[in-house]
C-alpha positions in Angstrom: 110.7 91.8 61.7 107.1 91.5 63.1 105.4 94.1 65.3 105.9 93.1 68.9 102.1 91.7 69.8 101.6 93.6 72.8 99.0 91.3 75.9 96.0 92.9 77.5 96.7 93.2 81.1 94.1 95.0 82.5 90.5 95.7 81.1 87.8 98.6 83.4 84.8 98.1 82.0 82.2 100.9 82.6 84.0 102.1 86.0 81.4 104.0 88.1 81.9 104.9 92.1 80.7 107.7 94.0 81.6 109.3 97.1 79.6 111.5 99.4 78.3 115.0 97.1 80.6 114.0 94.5 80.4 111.5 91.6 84.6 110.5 90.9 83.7 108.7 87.9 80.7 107.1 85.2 80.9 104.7 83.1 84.3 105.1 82.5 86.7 102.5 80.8 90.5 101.8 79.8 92.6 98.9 79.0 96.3 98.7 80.0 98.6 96.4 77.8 102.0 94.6 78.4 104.7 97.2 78.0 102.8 100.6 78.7 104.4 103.3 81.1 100.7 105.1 82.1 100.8 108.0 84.5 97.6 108.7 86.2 96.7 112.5 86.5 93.9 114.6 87.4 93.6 117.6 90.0 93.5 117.0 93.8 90.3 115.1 95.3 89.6 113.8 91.7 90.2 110.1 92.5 93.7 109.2 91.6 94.4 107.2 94.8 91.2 105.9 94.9 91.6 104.2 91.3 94.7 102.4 92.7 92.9 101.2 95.6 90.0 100.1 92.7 92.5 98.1 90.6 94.1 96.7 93.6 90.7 95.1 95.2 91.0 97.5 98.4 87.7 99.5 97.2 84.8 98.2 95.1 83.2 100.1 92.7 79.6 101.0 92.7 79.1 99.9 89.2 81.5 98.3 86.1 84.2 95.8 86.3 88.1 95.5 87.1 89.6 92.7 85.2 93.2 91.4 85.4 94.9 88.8 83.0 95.6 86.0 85.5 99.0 85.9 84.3 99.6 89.5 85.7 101.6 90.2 88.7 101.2 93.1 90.6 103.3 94.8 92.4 102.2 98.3 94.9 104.4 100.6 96.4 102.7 100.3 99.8 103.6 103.1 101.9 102.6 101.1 105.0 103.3 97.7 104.5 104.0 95.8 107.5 107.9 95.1 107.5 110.1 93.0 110.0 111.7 95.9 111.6 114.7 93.7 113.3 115.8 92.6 109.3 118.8 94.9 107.9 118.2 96.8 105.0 120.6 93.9 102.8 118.2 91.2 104.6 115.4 93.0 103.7 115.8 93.9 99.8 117.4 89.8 99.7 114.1 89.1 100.4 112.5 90.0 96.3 114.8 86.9 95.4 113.4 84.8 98.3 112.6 82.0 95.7 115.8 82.0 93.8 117.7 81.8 97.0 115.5 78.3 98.1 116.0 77.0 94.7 120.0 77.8 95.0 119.9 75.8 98.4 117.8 73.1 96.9 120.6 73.2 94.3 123.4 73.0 96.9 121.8 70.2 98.7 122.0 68.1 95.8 125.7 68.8 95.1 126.7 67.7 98.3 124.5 64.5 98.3 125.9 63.8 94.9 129.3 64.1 96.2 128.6 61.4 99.1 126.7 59.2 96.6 127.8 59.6 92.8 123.9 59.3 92.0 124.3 61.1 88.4 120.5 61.9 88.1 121.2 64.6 91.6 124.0 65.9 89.2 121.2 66.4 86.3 118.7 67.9 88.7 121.3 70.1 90.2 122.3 71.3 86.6 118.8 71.9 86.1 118.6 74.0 88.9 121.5 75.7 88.0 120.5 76.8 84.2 117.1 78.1 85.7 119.2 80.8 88.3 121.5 81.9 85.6 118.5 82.3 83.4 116.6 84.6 86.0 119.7 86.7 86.5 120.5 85.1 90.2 124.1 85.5 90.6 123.6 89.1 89.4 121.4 89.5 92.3 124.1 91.4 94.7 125.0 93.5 91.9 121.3 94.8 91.4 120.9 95.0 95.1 123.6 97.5 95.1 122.4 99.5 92.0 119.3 100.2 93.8 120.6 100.8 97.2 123.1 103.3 95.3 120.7 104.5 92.8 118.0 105.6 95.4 120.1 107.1 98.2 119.7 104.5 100.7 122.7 104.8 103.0 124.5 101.6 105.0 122.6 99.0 104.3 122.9 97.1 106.8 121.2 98.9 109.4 118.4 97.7 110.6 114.7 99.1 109.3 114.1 100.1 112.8 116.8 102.8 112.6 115.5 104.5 109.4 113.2 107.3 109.1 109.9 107.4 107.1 111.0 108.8 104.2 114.0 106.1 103.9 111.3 103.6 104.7 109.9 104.5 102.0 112.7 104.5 99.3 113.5 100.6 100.3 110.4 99.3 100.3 110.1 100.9 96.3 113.5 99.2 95.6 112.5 95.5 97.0 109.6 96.5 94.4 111.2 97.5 91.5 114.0 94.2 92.2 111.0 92.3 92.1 110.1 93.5 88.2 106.6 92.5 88.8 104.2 92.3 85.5 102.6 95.7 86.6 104.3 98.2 88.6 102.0 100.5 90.7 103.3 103.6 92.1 101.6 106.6 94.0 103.6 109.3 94.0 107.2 107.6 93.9 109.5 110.7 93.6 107.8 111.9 97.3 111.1 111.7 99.3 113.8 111.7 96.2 115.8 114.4 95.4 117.1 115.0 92.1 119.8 112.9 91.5 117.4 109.9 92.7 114.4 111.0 90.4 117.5 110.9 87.7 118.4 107.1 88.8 114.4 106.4 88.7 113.4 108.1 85.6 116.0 106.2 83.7 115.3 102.3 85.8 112.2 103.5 84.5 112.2 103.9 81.0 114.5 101.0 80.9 111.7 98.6 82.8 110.2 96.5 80.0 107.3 95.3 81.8 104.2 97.6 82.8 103.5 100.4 85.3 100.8 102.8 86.6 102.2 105.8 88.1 100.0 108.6 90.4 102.1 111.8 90.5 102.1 115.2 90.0 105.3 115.7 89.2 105.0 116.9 85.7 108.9 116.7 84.7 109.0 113.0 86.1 105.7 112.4 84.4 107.0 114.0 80.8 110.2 111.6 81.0 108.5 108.3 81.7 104.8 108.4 80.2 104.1 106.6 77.3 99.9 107.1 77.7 98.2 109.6 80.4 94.6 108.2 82.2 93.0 111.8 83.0 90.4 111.7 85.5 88.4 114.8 85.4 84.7 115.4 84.9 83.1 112.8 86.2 85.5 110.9 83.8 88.4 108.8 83.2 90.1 108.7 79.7 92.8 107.8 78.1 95.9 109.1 76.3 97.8 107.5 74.0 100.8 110.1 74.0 103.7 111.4 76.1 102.4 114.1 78.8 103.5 117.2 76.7 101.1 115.8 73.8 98.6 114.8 76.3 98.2 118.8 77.8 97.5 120.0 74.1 95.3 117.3 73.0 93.5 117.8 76.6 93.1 121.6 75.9 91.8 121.4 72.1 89.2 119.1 73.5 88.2 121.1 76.1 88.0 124.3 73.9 85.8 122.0 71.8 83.5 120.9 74.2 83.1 124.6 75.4 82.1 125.8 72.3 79.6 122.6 72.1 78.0 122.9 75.4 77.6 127.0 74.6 76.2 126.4 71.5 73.6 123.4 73.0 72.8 126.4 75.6 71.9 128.8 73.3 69.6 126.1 71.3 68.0 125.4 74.2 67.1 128.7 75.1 66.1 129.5 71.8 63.6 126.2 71.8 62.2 127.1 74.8 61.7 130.6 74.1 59.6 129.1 71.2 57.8 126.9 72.6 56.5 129.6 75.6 55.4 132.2 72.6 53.8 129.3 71.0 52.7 126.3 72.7 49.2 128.0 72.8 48.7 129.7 70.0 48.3 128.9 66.2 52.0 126.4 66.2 51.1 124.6 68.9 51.3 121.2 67.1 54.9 122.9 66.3 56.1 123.7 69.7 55.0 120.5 70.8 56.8 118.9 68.5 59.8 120.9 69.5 59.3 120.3 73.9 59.6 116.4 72.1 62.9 116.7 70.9 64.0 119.1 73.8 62.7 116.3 76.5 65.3 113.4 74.4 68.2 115.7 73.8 70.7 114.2 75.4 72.3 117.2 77.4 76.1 118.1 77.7 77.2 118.4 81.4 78.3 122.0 82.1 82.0 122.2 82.0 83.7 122.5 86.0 84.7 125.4 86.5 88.5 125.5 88.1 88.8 126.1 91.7 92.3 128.0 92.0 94.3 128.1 95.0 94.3 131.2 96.0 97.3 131.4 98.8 98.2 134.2 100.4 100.6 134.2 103.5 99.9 137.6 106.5 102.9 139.3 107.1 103.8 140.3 110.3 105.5 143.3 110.7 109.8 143.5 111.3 112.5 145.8 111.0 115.7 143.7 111.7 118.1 143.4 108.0 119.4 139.8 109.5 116.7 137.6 110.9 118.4 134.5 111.5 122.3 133.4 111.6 123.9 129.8 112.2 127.3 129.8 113.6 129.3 126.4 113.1 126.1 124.7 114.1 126.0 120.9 114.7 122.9 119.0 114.4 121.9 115.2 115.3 121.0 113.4 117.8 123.5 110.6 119.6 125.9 111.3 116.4 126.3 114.7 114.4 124.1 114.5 111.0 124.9 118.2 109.4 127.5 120.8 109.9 126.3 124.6 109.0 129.1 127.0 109.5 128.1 129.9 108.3 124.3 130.8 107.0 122.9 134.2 107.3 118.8 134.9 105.6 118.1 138.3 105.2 115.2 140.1 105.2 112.7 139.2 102.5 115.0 136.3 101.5 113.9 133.0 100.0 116.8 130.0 101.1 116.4 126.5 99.6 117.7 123.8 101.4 117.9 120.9 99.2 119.4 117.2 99.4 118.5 113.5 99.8 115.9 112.4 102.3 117.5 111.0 106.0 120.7 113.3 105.9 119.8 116.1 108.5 117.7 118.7 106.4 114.5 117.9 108.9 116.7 117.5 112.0 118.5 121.2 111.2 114.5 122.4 111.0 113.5 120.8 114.2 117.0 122.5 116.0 116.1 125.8 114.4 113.0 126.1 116.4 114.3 124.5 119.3 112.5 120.9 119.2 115.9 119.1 119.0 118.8 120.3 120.8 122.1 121.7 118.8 125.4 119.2 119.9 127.2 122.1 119.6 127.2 126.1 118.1 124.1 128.2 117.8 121.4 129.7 115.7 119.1 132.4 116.4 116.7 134.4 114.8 115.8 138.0 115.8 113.9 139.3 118.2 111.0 140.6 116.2 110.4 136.8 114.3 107.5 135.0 114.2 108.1 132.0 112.2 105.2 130.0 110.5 105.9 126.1 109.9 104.5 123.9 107.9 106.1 120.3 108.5 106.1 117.5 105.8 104.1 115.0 107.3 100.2 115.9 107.6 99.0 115.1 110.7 96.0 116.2 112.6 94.7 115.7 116.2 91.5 114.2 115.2 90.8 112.8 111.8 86.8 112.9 112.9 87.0 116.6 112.9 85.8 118.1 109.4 88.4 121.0 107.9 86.0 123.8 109.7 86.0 122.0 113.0 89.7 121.4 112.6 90.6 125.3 112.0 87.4 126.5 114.3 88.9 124.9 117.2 92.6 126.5 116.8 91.1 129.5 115.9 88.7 130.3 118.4 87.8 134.0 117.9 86.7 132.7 114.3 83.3 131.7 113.3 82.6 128.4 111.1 81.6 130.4 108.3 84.8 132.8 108.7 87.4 129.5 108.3 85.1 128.5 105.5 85.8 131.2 103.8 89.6 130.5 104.7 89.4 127.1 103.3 87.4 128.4 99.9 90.5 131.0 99.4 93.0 128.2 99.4 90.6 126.1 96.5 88.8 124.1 99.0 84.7 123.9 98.2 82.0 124.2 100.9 81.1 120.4 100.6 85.1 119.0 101.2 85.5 121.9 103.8 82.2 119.7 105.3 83.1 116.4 105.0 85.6 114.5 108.0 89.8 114.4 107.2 90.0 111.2 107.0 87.7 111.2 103.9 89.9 113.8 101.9 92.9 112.9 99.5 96.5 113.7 100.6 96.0 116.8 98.2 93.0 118.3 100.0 94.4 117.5 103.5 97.8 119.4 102.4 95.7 122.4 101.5 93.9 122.3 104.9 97.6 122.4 106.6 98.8 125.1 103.9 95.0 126.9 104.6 96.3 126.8 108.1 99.2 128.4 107.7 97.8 131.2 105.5 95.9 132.3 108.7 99.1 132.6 111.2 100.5 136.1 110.6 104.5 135.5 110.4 107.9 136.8 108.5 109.8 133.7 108.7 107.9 130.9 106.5 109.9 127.0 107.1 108.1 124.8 104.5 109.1 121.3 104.6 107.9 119.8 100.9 105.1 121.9 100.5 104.5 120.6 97.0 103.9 116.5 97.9 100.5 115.6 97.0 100.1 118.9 95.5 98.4 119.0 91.8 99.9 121.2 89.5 97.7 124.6 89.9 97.9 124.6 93.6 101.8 124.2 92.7 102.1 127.0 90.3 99.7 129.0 93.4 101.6 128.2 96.0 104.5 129.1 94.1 102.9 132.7 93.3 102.4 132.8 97.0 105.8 132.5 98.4 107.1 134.8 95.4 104.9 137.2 96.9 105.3 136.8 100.2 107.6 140.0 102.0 109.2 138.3 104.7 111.6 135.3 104.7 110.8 132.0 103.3 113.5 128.8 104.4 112.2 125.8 101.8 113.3 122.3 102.7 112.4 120.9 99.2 114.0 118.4 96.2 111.4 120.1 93.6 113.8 122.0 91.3 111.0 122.9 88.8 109.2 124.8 91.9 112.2 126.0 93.9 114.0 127.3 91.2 111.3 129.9 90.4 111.4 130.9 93.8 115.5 130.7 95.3 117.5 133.7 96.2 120.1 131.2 97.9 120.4 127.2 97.3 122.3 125.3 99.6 122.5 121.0 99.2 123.3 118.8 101.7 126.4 116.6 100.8 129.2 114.8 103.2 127.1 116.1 106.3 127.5 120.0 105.4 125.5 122.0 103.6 127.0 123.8 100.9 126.2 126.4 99.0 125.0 126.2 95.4 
């Protein structure tokens, strides 16, 4: 049997762009071929979702080319693709097979004017029609509509999109993508608002797609199950893997040790040269020395290596005595109709809770009615006198996305000087010049510090983190994680990140059949 020959779907050629006190990449380039499962990496900032944009024609680059075989379709998980909001869920997803449903009424049409006529040639035609929607799978169509539906935790559809929240928003628009089975599949952070049992359903449609994909995420279990290459934009740089992620992090850190011990030992040549050359370049080996400021002016210098910025977070603890600082008594939450039923929760103090569970079943609701945004349909939960809670909510949004970070955090915290918050914004692994620059300009990654940043700077003893870790890299994870470990008063974590939670959790409850139950 004969290797598979695999197509070239996508050449960068020499991929250079720039933004404002930071080069992203140089002369960088990568091919992607028919069948490859790439995950795109690299730390917050670095210019994941900027690289989508690049390959999808949304950004040009300053320098280099972007070339796509013709024959290559594309398919993006657009977060805010413009949708018919009246169309049901059902009417929506029906929509991927938009062609194969004409084609079957085309089909239909000539049955019926065959039967009026006996013209044998609409019989042929028809057939022909016919063969073609078996062949694409069409009356499997239902059946795959359902999978997905099932598979990604979308409940009844035949709502309408109007009715659903964001985060389910979200999960139908990726399964009228993945119905569609484009030639390349491009995700950006896909496993966003799936819990675990989803990321299961995706992982395996995943591995099981036999076309192409480019994933952005930073979910390094996901990543580790679906990769077959890694693209690793870092330094100025993007290059390219040709292993699993696991193999990827120890090929990545023997290079890096490499080029350490390269660019150390370049340093101390040049220092030695020019050492030389000032003892001689007037004196008895000046031909010599000249000779060697020659060769020092053409060596083609190594880049210092960048040094990490960690994420140093570190939430203020406000003082209180009480052992039980919140209860929930056979609470109801929802809004026309009951969503969740918690009978009885108590958090201690000190205690980290996990709430986990599928996006759209209540979890953000029972937040909202904890701190008295939403109203409870019926029972009660209070916290104790002495708490001073500290939220960070899942969505990042800001007042004014003109203000820089500074001006941002300046303005809430008045007594503060500019330099003060920058020093703020440095702790939690944001530089001076992205502390400078306007929100709108900075990667999901950066804004979520600048919220997290925030946060560090409220003193509380009752944390409520809503998905902290989405759009987080993987430092500023493992930080973050450090944090809340360390972190004396309560902690309530809304989150479907097992790997993070589970290093954290005294208490797991799930959401299931509108109660939460504990784990």
């Amino acid at each position: 049997m004969k290797e598979e020959i695999k197509m070239e779907l996508l050449q960068v050629k020499d991929l250079t762009y720039a933004i404002p006190d930071k080069q992203l990449y140089e002369n960088s380039s990568f091919t992607l071929r028919s069948h490859e499962h790439m995950g795109i990496v690299g730390k917050n900032g670095a210019g994941k979702s900027t690289l989508l944009k690049m390959l999808l024609g949304n950004v040009l680059p300053d320098a280099g080319a972007i070339i796509w075989n013709p024959a290559a379709t594309l398919g993006y998980l657009d977060q805010y693709v413009d949708m018919d909001q009246s169309l049901t869920i059902n009417e929506f997803l029906r929509s991927a097979y938009q062609e194969l449903f004409a084609t079957e009424q085309e089909m239909l049409k000539l049955y019926e004017t065959y039967g009026e006529t006996g013209d044998d040639q609409l019989l042929t035609r028809a057939a022909t029609y016919q063969e073609n929607l078996e062949m694409k799978g069409f009356y499997e169509v239902e059946n795959d509509i359902s999978k997905a539906i099932t598979g990604l935790g979308i409940s009844d559809a035949d709502q309408t999109l109007a009715a659903l929240n964001r985060g389910d928003q979200i999960k139908v628009i990726l399964a009228k993508l993945l119905l569609e089975k484009p030639a390349v599949l491009i995700l950006d952070e896909p496993t966003n608002y799936l819990d675990q049992e989803h990321i299961e359903w995706l992982t395996d449609y995943l591995n099981a797609f036999e076309n192409a994909f480019i994933i952005v995420s930073h979910d390094t279990e996901f990543l580790s199950n679906i990769a077959t290459c890694i693209c690793d934009i870092d330094f100025g740089s993007i290059k390219k893997y040709h292993s699993n992620y696991t193999d990827f992090l120890k090929q990545k850190a023997h290079l890096a040790e490499a080029y350490q011990s390269q660019f150390v030992a370049q340093q101390r040549k040049i220092k030695e040269t020019e050492a030389f050359i000032q003892k001689n370049i007037a004196g008895v080996k000046t031909k010599m020395a000249q000779g060697r400021r020659k060769h020092l002016e053409k060596m083609d210098r190594l880049k210092e290596p960048e040094k990490k910025v960690k994420s140093n977070f570190s939430f203020k603890l406000m003082p209180q005595s009480s052992p039980n600082v919140m209860t929930i008594d056979e609470l109801t939450v929802g809004y026309k109709e009951p969503l969740l039923m918690v009978r009885d929760v108590q958090v201690k103090k000190g205690e980290k809770v996990v709430i986990t569970g599928a996006d759209g079943l209540g979890k953000l609701t029972l937040v909202k009615t904890l701190l008295s945004l939403v109203p409870a349909i019926s029972g009660k939960a209070q916290f104790s006198p002495q708490v001073v809670t500290g939220y960070r909510s899942q969505e990042i949004e800001w007042e004014n996305t003109e203000w820089t970070p500074i001006e941002a955090l300046a303005n809430k915290y008045t007594r503060l000087t500019y330099e003060d918050v920058r020093r703020e914004l440095a702790k939690c692994g944001l530089k001076r010049e992205i502390a400078s620059k306007n929100i709108f300009m900075l990667s999901g990654g950066e804004q979520s510090k600048v919220k997290l940043c925030d946060l560090t700077m409220q003193p509380s003893n009752f944390l409520i983190l809503d998905e902290p870790t989405n759009h987080l890299d993987v430092d500023s994870r493992k930080e973050l994680q450090d944090a809340i470990k360390a972190f004396r008063g309560s902690v309530l974590l809304i989150s479907n990140d097992e790997q993070f939670y589970s290093g954290v959790a005294d208490h797991v409850y799930a959401v299931a059949d509108k109660h939460l139950l504990k784990q």
